[in-house]
N, CA, C and O atoms as a GROMACS GRO file, in nm:
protein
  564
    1UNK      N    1 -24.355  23.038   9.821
    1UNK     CA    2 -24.273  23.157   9.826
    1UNK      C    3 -24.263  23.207   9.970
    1UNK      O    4 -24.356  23.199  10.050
    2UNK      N    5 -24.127  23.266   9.998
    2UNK     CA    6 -24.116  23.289  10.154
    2UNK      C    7 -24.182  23.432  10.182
    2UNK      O    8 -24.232  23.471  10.287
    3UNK      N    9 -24.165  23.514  10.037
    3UNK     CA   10 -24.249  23.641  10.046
    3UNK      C   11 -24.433  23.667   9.988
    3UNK      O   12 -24.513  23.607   9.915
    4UNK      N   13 -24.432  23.723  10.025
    4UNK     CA   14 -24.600  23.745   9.980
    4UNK      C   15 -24.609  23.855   9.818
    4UNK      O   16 -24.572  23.961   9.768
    5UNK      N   17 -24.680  23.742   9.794
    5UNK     CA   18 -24.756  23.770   9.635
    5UNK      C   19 -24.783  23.949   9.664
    5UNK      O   20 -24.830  23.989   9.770
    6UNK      N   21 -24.754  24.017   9.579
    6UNK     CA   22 -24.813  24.155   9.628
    6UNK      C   23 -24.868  24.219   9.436
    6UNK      O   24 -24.932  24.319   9.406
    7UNK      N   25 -24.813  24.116   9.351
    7UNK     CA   26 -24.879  24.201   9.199
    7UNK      C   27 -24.864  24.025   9.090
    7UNK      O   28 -24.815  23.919   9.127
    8UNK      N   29 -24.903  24.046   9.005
    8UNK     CA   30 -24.962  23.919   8.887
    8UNK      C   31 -24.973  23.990   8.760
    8UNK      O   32 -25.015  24.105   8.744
    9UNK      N   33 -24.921  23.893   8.658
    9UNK     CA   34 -24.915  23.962   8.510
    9UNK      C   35 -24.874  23.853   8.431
    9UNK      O   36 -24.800  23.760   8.465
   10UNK      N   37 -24.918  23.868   8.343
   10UNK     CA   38 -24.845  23.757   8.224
   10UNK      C   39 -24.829  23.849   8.104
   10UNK      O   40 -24.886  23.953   8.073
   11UNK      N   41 -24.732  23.778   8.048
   11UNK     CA   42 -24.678  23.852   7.927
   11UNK      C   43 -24.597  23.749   7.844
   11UNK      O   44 -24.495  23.690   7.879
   12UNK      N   45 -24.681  23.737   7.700
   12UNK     CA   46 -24.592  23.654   7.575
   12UNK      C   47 -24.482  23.642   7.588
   12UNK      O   48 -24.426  23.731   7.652
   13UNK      N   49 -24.402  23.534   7.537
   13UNK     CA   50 -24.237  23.530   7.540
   13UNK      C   51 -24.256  23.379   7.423
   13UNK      O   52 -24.324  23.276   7.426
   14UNK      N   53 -24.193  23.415   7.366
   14UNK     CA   54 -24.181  23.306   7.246
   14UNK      C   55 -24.313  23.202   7.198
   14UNK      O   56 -24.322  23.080   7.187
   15UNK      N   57 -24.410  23.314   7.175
   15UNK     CA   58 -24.576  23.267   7.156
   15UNK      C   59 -24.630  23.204   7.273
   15UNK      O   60 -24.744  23.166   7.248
   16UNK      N   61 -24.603  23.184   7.362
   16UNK     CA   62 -24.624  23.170   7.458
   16UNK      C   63 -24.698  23.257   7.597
   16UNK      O   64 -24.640  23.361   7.627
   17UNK      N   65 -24.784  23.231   7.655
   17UNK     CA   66 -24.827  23.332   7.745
   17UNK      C   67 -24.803  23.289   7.887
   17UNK      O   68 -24.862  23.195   7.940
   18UNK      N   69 -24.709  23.364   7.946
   18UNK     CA   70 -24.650  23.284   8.060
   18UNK      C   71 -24.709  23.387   8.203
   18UNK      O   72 -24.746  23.500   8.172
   19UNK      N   73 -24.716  23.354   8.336
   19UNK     CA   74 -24.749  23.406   8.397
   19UNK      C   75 -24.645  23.436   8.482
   19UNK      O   76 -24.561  23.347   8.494
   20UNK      N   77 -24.618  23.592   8.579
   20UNK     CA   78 -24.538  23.649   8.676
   20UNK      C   79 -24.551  23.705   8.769
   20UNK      O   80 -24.650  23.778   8.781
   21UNK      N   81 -24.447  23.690   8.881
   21UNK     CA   82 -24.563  23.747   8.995
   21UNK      C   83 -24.451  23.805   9.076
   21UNK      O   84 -24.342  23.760   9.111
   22UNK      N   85 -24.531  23.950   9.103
   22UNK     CA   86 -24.408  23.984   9.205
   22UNK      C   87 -24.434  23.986   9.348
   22UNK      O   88 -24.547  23.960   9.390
   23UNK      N   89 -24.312  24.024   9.448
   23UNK     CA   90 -24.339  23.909   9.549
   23UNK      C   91 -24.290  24.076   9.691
   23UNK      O   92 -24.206  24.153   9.645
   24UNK      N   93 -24.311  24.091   9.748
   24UNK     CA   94 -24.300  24.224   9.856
   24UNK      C   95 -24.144  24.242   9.873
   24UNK      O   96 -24.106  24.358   9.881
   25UNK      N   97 -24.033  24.128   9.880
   25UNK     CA   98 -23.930  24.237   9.845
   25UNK      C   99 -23.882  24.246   9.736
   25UNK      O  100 -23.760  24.232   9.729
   26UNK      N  101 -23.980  24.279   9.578
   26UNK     CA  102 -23.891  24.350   9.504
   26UNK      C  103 -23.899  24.248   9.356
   26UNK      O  104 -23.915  24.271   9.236
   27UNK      N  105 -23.876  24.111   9.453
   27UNK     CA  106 -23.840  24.021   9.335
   27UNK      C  107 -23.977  23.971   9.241
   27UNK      O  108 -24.097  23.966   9.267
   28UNK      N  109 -23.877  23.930   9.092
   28UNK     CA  110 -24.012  23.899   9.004
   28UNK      C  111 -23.985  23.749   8.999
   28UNK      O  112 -23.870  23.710   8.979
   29UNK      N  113 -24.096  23.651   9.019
   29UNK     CA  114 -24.089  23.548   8.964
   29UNK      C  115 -24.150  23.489   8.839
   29UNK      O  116 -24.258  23.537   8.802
   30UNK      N  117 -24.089  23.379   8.760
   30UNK     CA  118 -24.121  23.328   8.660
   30UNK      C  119 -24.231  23.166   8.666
   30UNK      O  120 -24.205  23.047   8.651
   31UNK      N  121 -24.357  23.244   8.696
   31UNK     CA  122 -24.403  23.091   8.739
   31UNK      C  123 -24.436  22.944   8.567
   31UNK      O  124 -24.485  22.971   8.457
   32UNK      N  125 -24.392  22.826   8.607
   32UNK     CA  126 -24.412  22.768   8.507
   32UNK      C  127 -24.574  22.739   8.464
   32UNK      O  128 -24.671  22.773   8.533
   33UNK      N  129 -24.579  22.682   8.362
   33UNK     CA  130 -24.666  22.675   8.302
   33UNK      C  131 -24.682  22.530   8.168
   33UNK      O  132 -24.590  22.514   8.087
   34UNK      N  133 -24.815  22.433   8.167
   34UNK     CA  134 -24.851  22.338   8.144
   34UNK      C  135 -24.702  22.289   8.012
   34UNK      O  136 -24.706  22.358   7.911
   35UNK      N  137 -24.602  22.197   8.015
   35UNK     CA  138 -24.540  22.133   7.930
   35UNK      C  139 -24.401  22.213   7.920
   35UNK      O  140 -24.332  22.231   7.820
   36UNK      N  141 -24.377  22.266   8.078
   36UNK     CA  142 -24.269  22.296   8.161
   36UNK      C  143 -24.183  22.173   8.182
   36UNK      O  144 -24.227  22.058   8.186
   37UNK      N  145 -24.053  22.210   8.194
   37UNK     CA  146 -24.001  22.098   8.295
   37UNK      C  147 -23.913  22.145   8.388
   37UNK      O  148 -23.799  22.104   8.413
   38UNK      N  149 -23.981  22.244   8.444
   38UNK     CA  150 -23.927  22.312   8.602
   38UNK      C  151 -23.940  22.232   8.688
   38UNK      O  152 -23.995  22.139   8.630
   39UNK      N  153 -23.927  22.205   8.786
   39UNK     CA  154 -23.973  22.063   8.916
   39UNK      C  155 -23.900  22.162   9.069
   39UNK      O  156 -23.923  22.111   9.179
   40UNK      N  157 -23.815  22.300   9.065
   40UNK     CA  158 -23.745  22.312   9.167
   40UNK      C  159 -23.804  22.492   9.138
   40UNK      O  160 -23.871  22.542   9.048
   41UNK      N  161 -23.751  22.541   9.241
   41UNK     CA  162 -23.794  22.712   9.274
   41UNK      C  163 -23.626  22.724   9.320
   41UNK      O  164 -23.560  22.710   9.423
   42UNK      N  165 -23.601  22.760   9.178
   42UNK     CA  166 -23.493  22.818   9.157
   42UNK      C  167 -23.356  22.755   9.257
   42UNK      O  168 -23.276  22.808   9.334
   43UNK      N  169 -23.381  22.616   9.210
   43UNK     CA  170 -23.266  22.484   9.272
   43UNK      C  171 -23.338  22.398   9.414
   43UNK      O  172 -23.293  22.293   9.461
   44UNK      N  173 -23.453  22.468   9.462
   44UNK     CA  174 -23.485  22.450   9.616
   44UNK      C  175 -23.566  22.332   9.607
   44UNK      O  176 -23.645  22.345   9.513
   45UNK      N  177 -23.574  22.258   9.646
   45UNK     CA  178 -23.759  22.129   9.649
   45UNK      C  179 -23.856  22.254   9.604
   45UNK      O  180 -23.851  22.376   9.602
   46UNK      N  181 -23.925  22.175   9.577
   46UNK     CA  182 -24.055  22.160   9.577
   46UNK      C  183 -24.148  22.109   9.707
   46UNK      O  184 -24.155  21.987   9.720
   47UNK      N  185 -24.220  22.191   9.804
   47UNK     CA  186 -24.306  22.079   9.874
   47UNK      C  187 -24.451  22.082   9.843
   47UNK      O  188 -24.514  22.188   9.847
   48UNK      N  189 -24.516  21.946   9.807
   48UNK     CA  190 -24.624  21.908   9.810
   48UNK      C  191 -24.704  21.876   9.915
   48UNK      O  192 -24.654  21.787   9.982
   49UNK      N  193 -24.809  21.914   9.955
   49UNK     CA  194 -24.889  21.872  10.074
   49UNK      C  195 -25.059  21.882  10.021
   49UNK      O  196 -25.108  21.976   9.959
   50UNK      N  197 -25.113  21.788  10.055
   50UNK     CA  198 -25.317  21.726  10.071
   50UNK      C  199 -25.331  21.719  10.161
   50UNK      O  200 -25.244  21.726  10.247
   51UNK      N  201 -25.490  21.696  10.183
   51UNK     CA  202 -25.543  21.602  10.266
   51UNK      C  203 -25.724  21.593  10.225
   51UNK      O  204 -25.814  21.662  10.178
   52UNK      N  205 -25.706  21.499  10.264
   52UNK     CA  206 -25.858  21.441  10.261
   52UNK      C  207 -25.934  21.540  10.317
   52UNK      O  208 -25.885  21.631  10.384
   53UNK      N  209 -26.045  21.527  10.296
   53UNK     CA  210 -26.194  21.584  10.388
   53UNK      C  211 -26.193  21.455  10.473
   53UNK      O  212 -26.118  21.361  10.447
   54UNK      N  213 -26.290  21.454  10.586
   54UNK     CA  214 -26.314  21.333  10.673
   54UNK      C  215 -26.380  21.250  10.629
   54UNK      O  216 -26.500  21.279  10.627
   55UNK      N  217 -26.356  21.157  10.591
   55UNK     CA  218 -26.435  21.019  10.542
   55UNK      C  219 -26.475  20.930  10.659
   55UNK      O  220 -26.411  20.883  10.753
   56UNK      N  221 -26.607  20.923  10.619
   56UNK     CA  222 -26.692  20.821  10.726
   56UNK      C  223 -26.768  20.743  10.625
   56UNK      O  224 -26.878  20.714  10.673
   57UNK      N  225 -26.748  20.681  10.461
   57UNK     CA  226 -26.809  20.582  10.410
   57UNK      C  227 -26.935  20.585  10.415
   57UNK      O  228 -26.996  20.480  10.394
   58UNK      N  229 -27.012  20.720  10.446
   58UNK     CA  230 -27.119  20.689  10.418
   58UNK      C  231 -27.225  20.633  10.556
   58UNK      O  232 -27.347  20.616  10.556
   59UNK      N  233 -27.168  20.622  10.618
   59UNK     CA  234 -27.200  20.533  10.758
   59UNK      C  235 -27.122  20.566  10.927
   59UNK      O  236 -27.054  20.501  11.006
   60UNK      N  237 -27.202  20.759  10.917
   60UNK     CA  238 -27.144  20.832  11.016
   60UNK      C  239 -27.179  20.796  11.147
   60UNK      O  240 -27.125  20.886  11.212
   61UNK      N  241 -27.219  20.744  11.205
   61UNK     CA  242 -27.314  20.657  11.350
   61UNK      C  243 -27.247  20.497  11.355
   61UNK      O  244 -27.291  20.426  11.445
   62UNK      N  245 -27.151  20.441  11.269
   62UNK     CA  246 -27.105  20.322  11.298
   62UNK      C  247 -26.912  20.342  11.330
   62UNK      O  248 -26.822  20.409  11.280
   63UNK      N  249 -26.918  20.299  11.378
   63UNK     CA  250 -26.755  20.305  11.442
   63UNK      C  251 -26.681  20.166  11.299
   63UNK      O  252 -26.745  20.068  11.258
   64UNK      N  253 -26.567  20.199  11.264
   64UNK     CA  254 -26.518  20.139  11.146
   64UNK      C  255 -26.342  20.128  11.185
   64UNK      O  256 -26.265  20.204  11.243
   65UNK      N  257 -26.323  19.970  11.111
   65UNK     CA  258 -26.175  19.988  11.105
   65UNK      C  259 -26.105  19.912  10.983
   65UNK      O  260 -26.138  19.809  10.924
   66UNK      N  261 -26.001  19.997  10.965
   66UNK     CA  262 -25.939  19.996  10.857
   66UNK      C  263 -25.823  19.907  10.845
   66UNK      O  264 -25.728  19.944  10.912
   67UNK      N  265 -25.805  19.796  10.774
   67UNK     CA  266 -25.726  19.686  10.840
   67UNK      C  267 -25.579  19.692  10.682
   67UNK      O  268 -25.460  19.662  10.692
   68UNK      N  269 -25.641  19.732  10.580
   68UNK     CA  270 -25.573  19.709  10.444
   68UNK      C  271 -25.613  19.818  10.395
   68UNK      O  272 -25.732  19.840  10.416
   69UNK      N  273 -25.526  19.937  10.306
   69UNK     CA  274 -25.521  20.028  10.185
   69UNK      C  275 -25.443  19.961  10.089
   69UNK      O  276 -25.383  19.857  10.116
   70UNK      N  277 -25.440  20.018   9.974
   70UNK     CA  278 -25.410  20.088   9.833
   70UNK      C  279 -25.398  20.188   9.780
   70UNK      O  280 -25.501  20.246   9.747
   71UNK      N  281 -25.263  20.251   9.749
   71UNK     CA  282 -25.295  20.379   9.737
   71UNK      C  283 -25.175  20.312   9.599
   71UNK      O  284 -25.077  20.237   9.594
   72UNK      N  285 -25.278  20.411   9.486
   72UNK     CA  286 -25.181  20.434   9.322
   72UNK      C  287 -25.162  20.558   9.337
   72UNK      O  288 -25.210  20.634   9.421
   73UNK      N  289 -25.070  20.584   9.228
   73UNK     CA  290 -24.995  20.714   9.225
   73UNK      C  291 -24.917  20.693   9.124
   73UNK      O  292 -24.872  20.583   9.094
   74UNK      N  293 -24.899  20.790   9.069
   74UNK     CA  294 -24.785  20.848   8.950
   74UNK      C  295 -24.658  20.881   9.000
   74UNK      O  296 -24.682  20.924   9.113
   75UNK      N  297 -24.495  20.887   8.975
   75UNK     CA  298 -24.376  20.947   8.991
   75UNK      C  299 -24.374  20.945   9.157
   75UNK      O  300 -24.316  21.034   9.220
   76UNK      N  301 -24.427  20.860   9.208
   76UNK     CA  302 -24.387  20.871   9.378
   76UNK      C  303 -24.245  20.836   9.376
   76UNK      O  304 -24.173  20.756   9.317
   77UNK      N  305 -24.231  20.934   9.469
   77UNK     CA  306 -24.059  20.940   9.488
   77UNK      C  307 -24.026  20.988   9.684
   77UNK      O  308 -23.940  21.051   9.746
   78UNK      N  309 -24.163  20.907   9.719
   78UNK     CA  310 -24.142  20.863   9.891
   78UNK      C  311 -24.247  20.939   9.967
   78UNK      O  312 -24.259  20.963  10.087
   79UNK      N  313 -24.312  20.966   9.870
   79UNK     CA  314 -24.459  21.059   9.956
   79UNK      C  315 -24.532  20.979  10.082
   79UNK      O  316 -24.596  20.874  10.091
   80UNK      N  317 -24.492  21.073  10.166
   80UNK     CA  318 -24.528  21.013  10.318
   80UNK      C  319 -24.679  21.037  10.354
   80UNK      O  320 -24.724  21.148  10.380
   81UNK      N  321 -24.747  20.932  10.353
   81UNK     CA  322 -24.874  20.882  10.394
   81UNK      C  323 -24.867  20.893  10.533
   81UNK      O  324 -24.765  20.857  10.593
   82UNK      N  325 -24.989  20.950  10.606
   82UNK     CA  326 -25.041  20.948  10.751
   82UNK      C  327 -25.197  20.950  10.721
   82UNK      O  328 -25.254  20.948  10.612
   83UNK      N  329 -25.271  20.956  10.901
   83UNK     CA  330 -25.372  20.897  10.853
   83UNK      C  331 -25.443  20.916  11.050
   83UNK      O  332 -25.405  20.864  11.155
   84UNK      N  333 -25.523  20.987  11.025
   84UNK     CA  334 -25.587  20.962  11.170
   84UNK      C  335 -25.727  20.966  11.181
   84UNK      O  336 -25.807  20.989  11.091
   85UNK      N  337 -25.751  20.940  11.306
   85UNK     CA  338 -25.938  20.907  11.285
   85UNK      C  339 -25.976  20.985  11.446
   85UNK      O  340 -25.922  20.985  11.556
   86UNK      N  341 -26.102  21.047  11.387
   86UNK     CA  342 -26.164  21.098  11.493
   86UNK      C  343 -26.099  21.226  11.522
   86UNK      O  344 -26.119  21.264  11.637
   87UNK      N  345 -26.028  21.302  11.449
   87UNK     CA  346 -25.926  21.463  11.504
   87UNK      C  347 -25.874  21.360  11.637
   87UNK      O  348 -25.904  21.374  11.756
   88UNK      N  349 -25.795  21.264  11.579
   88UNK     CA  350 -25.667  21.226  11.683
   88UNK      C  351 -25.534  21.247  11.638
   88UNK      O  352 -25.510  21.294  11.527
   89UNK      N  353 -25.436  21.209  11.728
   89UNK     CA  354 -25.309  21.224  11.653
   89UNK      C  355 -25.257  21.152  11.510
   89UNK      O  356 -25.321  21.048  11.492
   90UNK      N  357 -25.180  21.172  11.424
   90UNK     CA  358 -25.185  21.132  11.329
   90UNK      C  359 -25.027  21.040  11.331
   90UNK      O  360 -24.925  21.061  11.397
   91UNK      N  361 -25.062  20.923  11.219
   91UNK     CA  362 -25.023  20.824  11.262
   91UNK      C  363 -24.976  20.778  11.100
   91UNK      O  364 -25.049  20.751  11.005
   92UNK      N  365 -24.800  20.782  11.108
   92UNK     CA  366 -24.724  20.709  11.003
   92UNK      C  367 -24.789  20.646  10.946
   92UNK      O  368 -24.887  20.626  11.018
   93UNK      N  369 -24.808  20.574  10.810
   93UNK     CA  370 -24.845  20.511  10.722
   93UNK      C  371 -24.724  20.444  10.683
   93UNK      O  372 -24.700  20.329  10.718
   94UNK      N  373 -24.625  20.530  10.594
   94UNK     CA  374 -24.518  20.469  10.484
   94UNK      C  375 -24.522  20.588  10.396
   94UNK      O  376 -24.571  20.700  10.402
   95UNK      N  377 -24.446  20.514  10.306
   95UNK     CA  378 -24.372  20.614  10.212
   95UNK      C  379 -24.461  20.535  10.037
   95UNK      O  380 -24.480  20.420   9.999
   96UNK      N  381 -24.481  20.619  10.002
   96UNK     CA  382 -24.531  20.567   9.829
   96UNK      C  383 -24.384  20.567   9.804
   96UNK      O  384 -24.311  20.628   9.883
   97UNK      N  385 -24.321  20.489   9.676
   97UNK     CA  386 -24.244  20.438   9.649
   97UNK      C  387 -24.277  20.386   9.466
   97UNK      O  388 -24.212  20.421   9.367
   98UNK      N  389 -24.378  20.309   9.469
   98UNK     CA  390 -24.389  20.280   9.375
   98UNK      C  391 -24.550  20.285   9.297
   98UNK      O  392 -24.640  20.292   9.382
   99UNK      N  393 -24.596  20.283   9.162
   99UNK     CA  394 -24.702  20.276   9.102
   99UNK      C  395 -24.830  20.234   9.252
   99UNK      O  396 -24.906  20.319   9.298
  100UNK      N  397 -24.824  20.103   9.296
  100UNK     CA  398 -24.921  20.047   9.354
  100UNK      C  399 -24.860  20.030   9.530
  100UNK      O  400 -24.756  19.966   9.548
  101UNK      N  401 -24.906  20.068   9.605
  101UNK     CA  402 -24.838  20.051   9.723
  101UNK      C  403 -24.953  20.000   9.847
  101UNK      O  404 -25.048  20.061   9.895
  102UNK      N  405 -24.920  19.912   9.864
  102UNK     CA  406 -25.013  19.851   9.988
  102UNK      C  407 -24.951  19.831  10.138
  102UNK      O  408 -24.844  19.777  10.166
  103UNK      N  409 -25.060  19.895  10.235
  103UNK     CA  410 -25.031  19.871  10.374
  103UNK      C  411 -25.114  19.785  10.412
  103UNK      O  412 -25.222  19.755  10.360
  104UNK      N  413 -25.046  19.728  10.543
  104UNK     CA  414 -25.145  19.689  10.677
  104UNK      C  415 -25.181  19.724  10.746
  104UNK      O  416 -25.071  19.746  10.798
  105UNK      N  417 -25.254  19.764  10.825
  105UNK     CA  418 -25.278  19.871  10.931
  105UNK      C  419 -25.374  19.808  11.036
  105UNK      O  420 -25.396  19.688  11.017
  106UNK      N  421 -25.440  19.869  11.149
  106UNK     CA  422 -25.505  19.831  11.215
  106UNK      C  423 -25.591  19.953  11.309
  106UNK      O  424 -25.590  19.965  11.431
  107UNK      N  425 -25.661  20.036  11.210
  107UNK     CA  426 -25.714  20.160  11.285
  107UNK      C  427 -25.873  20.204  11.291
  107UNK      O  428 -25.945  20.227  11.194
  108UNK      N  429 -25.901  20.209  11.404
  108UNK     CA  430 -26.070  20.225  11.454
  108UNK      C  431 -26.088  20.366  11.478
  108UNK      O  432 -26.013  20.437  11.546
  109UNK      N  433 -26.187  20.400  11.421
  109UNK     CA  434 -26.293  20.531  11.434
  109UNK      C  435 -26.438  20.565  11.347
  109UNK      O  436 -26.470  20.508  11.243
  110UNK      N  437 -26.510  20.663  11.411
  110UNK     CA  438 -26.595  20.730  11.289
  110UNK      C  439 -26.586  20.779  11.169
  110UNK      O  440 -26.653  20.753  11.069
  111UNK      N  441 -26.473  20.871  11.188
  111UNK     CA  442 -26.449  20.917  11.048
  111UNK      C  443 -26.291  20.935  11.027
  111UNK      O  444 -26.230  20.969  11.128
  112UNK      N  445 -26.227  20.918  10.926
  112UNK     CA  446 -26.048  20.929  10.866
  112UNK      C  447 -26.024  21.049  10.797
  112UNK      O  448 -26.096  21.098  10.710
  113UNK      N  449 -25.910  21.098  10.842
  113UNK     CA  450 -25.816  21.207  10.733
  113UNK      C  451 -25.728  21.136  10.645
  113UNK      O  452 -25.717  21.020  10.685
  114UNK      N  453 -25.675  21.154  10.562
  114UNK     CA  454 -25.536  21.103  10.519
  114UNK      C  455 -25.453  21.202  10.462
  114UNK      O  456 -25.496  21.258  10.362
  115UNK      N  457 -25.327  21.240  10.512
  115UNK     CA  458 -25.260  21.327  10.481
  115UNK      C  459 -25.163  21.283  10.387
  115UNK      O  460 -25.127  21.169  10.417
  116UNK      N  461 -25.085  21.342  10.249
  116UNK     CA  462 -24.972  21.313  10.172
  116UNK      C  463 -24.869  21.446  10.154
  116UNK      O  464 -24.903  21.561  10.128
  117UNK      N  465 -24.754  21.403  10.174
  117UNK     CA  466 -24.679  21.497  10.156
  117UNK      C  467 -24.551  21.478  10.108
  117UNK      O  468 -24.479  21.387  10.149
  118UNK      N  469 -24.514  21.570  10.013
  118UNK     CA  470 -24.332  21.492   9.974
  118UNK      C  471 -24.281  21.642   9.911
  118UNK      O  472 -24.353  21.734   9.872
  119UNK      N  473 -24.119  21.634   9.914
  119UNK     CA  474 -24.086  21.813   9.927
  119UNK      C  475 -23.939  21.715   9.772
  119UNK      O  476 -23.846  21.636   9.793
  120UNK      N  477 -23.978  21.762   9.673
  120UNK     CA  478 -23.859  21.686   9.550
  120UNK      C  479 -23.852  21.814   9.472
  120UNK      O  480 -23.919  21.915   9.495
  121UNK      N  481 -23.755  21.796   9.364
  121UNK     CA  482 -23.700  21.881   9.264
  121UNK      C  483 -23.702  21.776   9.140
  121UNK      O  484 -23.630  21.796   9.042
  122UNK      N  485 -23.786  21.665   9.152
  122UNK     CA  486 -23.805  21.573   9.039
  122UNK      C  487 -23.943  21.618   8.977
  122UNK      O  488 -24.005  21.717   9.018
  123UNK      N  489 -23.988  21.531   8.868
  123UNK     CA  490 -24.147  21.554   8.856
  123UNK      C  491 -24.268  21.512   8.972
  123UNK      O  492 -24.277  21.407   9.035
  124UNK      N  493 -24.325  21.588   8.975
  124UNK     CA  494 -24.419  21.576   9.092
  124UNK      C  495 -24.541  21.446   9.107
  124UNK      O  496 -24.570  21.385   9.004
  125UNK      N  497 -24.592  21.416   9.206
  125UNK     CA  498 -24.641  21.266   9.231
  125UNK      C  499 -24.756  21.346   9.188
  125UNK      O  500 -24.779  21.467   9.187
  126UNK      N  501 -24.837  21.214   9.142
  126UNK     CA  502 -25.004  21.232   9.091
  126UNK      C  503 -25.055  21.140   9.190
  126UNK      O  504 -24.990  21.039   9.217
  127UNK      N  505 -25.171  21.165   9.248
  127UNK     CA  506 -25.257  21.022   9.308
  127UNK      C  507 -25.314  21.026   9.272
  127UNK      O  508 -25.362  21.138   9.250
  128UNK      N  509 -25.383  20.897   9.216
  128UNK     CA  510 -25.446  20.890   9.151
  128UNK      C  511 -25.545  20.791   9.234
  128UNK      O  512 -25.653  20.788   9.176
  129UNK      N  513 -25.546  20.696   9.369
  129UNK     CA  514 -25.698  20.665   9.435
  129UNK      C  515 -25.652  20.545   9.532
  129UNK      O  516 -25.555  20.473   9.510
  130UNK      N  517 -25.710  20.539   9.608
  130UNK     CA  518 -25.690  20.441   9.710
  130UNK      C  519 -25.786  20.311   9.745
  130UNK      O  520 -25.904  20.343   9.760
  131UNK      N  521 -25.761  20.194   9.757
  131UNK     CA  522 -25.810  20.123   9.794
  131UNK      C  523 -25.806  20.076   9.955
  131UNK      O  524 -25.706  20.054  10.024
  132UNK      N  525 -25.946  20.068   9.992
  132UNK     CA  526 -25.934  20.042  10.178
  132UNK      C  527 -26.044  19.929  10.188
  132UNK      O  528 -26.154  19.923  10.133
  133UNK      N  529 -25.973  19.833  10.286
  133UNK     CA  530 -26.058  19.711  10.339
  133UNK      C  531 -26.101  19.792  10.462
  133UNK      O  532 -26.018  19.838  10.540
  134UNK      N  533 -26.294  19.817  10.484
  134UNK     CA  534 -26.303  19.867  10.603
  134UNK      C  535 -26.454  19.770  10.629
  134UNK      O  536 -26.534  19.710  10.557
  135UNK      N  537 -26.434  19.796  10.771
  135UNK     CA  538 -26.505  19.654  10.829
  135UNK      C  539 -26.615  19.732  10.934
  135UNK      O  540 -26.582  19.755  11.050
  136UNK      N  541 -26.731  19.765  10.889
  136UNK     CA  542 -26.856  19.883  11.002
  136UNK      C  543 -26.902  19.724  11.096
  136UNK      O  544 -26.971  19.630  11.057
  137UNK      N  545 -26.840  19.745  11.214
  137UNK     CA  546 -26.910  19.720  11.330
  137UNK      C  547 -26.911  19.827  11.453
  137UNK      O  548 -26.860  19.939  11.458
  138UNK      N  549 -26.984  19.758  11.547
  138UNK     CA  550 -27.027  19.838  11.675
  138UNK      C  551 -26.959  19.804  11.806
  138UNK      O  552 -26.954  19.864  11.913
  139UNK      N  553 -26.892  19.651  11.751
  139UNK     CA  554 -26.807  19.613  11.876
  139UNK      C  555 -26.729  19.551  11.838
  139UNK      O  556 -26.740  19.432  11.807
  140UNK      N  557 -26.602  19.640  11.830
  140UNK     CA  558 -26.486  19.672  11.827
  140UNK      C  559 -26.424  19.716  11.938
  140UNK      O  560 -26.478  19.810  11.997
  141UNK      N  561 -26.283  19.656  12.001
  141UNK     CA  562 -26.225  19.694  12.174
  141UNK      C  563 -26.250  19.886  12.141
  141UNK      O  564 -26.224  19.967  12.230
   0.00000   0.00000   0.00000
């Protein structure tokens, strides 16, 4: 919402208990609720955005690189994968596209973010887990 939440209420409507929220100028919104099929804010996208916590595998003192992922997902409809290591700049992946989507990559550090993001008025993507080929050595360029 471009305005700020300023009140919350729900109130029955056809046995149903739906929730509403009003917003600082004025307006009430109708937020959906579980076995909806809203997907848009009133015609506009939708944007979705994650991200990881920093992953270091467990093995924070070894420098690691990531040569192959897997990432599954539900209803991807082009969710843009990035991905950086060490709080560096962050770095294209691809687009999910389909159920199972695999990259190549070639990226060295201590620890990884991975960011997902996609802005639709369709049903929304699920992830559901990633697969990564990662390789702990110490000498690496």
């Amino acid at each position: 919402l471009a305005d700020a939440v300023s009140v919350a209420s729900s109130f029955v409507v056809s046995g149903a208990q739906r929730p509403y929220i009003g917003v600082s100028d004025g307006d009430v919104h109708q937020m959906a609720v579980t076995g909806d099929t809203v997907y848009t804010d009133n015609t506009a996208a939708i944007a979705a955005n994650f991200r990881t916590t920093k992953l270091d595998f467990g093995a924070s003192e070894d420098k690691k690189r990531i040569s192959n992922m897997i990432f599954f997902s539900q209803e991807p409809q082009g969710v843009d994968v990035r991905i950086r290591a060490d709080d560096g700049k962050w770095q294209e992946i691809g687009q999910l596209t389909e159920t199972v989507n695999p990259f190549s990559v070639d990226i060295k550090g201590y620890y990884f973010e991975f960011e997902f993001s996609e802005s639709s008025g369709n049903t929304p993507f699920i992830f559901e887990s990633m697969s990564l080929s990662v390789d702990i050595d110490t000498k690496f360029d």
